[in-house]
N, C-alpha and C positions, 0 to 999 in steps of 0.2 A: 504494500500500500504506500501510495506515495503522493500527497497533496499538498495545492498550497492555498488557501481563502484570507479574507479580506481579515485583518485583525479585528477591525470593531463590531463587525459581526460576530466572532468568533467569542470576542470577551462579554460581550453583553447576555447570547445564550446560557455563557457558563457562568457567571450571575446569578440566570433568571434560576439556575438550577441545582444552586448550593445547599438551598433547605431541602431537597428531596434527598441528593446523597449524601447530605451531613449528620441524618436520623439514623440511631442505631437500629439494627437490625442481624438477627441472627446471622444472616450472610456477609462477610465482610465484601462482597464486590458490588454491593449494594452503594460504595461509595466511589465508583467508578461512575463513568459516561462510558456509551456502547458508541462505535464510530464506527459507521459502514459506509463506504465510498465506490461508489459505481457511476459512470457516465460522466457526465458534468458536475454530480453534486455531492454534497456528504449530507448522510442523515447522522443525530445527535441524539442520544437515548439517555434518561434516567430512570430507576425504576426503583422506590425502596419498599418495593411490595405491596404497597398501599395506593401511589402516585406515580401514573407512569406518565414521563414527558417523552416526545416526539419531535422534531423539527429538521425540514429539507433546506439545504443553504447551498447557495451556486459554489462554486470551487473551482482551481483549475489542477484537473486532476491526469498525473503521469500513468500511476496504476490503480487499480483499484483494490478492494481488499477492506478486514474487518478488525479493529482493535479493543479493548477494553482498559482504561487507565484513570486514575484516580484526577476526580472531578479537582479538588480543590487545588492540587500544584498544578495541574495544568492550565487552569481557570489565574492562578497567580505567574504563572511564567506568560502565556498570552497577555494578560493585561498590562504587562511591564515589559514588553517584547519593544523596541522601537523601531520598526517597522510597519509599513499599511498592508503588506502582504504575510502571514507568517508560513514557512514551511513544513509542513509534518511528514516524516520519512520515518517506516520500519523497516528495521535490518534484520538485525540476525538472533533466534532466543530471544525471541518477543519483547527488543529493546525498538523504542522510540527515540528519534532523533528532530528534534525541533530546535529550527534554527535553520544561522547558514553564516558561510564565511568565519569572521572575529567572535560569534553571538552562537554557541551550540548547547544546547540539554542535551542529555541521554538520560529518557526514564525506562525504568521495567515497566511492561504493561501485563493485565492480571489475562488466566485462559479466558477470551469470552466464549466457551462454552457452557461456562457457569453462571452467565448473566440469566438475570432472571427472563422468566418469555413475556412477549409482549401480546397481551388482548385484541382480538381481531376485530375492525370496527366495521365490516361489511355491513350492508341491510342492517343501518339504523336510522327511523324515521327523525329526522332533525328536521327542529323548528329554531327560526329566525331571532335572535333579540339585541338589543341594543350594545354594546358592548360596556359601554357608560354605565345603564340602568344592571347590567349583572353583576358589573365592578363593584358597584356599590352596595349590592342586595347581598355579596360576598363581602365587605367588608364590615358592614351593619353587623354582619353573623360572626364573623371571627371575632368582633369586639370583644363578645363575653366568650371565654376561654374556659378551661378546667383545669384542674391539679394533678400530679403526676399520677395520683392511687386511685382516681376515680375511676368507678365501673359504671355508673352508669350509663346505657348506651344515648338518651336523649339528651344528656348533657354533652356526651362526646362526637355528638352530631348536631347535625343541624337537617328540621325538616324542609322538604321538598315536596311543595302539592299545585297540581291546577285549581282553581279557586274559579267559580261560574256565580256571576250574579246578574242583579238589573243592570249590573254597567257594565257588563260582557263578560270574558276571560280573560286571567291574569295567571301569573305564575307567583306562589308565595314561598318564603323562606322564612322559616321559623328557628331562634337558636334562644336557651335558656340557660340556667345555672341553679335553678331553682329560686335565686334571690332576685334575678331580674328577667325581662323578658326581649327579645328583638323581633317585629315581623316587620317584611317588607316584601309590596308589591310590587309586578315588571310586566309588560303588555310584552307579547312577543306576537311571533307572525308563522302559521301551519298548523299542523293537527299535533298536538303534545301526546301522545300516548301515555296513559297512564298503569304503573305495573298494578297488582291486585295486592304485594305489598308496599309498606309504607317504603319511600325514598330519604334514607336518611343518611347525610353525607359529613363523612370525618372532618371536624375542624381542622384537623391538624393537615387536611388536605385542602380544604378551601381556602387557608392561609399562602398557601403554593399559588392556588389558582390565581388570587387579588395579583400575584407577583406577574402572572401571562399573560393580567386582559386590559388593556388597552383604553383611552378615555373617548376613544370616537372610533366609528364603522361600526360594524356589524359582526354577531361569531353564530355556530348554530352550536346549539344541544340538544343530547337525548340520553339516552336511555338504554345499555345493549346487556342484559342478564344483571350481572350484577355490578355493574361500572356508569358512573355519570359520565360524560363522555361532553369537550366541549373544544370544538375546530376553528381556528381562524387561522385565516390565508394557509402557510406553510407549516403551523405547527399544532399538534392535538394534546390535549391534557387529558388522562384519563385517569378516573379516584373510584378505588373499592367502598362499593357501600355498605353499611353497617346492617347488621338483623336486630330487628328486635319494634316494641312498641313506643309506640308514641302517646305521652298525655295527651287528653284535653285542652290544648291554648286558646281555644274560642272562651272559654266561658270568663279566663283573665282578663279580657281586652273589650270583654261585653261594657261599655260605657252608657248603657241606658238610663240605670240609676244613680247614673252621678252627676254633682256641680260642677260643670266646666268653668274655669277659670284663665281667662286669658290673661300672658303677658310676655311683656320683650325679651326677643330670647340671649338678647347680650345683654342685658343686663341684670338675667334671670342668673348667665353663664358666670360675671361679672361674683354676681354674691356668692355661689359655691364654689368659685374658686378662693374667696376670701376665707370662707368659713369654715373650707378646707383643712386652711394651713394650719386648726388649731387641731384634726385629728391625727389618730394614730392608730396602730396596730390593737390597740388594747382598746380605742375608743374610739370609733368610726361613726358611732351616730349622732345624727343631728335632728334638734326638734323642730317640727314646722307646727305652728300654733296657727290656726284658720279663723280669724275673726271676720266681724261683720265689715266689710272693704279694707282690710288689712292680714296683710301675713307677718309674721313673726318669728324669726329663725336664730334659734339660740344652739349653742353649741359647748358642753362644759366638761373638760380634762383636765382630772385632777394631777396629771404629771404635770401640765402643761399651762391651763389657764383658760378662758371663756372669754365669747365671744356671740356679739347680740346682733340682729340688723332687721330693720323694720322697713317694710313696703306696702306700700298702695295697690291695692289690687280692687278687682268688681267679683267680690265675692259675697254673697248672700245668705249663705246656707248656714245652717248649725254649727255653732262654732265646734272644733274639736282640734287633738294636738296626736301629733304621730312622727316617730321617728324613720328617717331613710338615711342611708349611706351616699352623701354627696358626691361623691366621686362616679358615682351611678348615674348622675344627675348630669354631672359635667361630658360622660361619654358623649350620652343621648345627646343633651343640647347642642355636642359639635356635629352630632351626625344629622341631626334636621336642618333642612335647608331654609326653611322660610324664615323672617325676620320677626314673628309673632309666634307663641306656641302655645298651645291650651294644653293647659294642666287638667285633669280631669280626676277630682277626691271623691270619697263617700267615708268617713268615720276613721278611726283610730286604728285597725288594723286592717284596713282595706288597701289593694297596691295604690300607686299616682299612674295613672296611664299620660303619657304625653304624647301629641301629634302635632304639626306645624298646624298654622291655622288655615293657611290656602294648598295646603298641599298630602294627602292623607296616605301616601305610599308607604310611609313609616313609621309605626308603631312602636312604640317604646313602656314598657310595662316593671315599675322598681316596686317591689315587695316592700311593706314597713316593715321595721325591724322588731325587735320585742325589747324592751328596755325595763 
């Protein structure tokens, strides 16, 4: 095998593809890239059993042929290579020679007959969407994360459903913690096929994906056995999905019986970040006091000290007082786009649901705490 391609192509794939073979895995070649070079091009593989990437890049290729070598020195010698062309040349006993002239590597590259296989994507009905709107519907979801011991499978995923109402069809992504909630809608374009099980997709892979997708065009997804599967232009992402059930998140986000309260969302951002600074590991919650056109948010640590801040609000309802963890607060508000956000309460142990005010793609749901 014998190729030479543009560097900055070259370093930005290997990049996009560090969190994939940076993850432990029982197979140590799990931290390689798979390199196959025929014709004009080289294809770029990661696979760490869960997240397989794929991507075709032009090349100008002498020979062709198949290598397997560890993503992250070669990801660091390309990026600091000073050339726009870089050379990759194997030799002899599966050494790699990159370089040329003054400027030469020689790495070992691992057998890739050990690389993992890759998921066949033939006949799969792929539907249209925005590449923006899925970026985002992916990053809303990664927000809320998990801890290294958790088992739970709906934590450790994020749901994935068509959603059919009066206002047509959408695509929803649902992702929880138990302590807070994220949905977020995406209009896309075809027929979604839906499986008969739940679609529930690993954080730890949808965090890969925000790194693949783009802020404008278009990508398609679907759906092939057990892999979410998601294409644009020359490169495919494919993520094992999890088994298991999925709660109830409709009945959290039900805002029927509650007081919606409108206000600015910088300056809603503005006070939890102030009120922030006064928690800590031991003391994260904060009280919201709900008065008649007035809110009230006190905050008191006794390593630390207290901290009061009073706001004007059009609130009406029953007065009542309930603790959240601010930091919750502060996610969501960076993640709603509109400059207005309605708070939506009902009593002392009920969650806060927030949604922008002209905009309702995304739902945000913080549990109160128990104090």
């Amino acid at each position: 095998m014998k190729f030479s391609a543009d560097r900055k192509s070259l370093s930005e794939v290997l990049a996009q593809v560090q969190g994939i073979c940076g993850r432990k895995t029982n197979l140590a070649i799990t931290s390689d890239v798979l390199i196959k070079v025929a014709g004009s091009e080289v294809v770029i593989m990661a696979n760490d059993l869960e997240t397989v990437f794929q991507g075709q890049y032009e090349a100008e290729v002498e020979s062709d042929g198949i290598i397997s070598i560890n993503a992250k020195k070669l990801y660091e010698i390309i990026r600091e290579y000073p050339d726009a062309l870089v050379p990759l040349n194997e030799i002899e006993n599966r050494w790699v020679e990159i370089g040329k002239d003054n400027i030469q590597y020689h790495i070992v590259s691992s057998d890739y007959d050990n690389f993992p296989e890759t998921p066949l994507i033939e006949d799969i009905p792929f539907v249209e969407i925005e590449s923006a709107a899925l970026k985002k519907m992916v990053e809303v979801s990664s927000m809320i994360g998990f801890s290294s011991d958790e088992k739970r499978i709906y934590v450790l995923g994020a749901l994935l459903e068509k959603v059919v109402d009066d206002k047509g069809e959408c695509l929803r992504m649902v992702s929880t913690d138990s302590r807070r909630l994220n949905c977020y809608d995406a209009t896309y374009e075809g027929e979604f096929i839906v499986p008969d099980e739940n679609i529930i997709i690993p954080k730890k892979g949808l965090s890969e994906l925000g790194k693949f997708l783009d802020r404008e065009g278009t990508v398609k997804i679907g759906i092939k056995e057990d892999h979410f599967i998601v294409q644009k232009r020359n490169e495919t992402m494919m993520i094992k999905l999890l088994e298991g059930d999925y709660p109830d998140y409709r009945r959290v986000i039900n805002t029927e019986q509650m007081t919606p309260v409108e206000m600015d969302r910088t300056m809603l951002l503005m006070v939890m970040r102030r009120i922030s600074i006064l928690s800590s590991d031991d003391y994260k919650s904060v009280m919201f006091n709900f008065k008649e056109n007035q809110l009230v948010v006190t905050i008191t640590n006794p390593e630390i000290g207290e901290s009061k801040e009073e706001i004007t609000i059009g609130y009406g309802g029953d007065p009542f007082e309930s603790a959240f963890n601010p930091r919750y607060f502060i996610d969501a508000l960076n993640a709603v786009d509109s400059s207005t956000v309605v708070l939506n309460v009902k009593g002392t142990k009920n969650p806060c649901i927030i949604k922008g005010l002209d905009d309702e793609k995304l739902v945000c749901a913080i549990m109160a705490m128990s104090v």
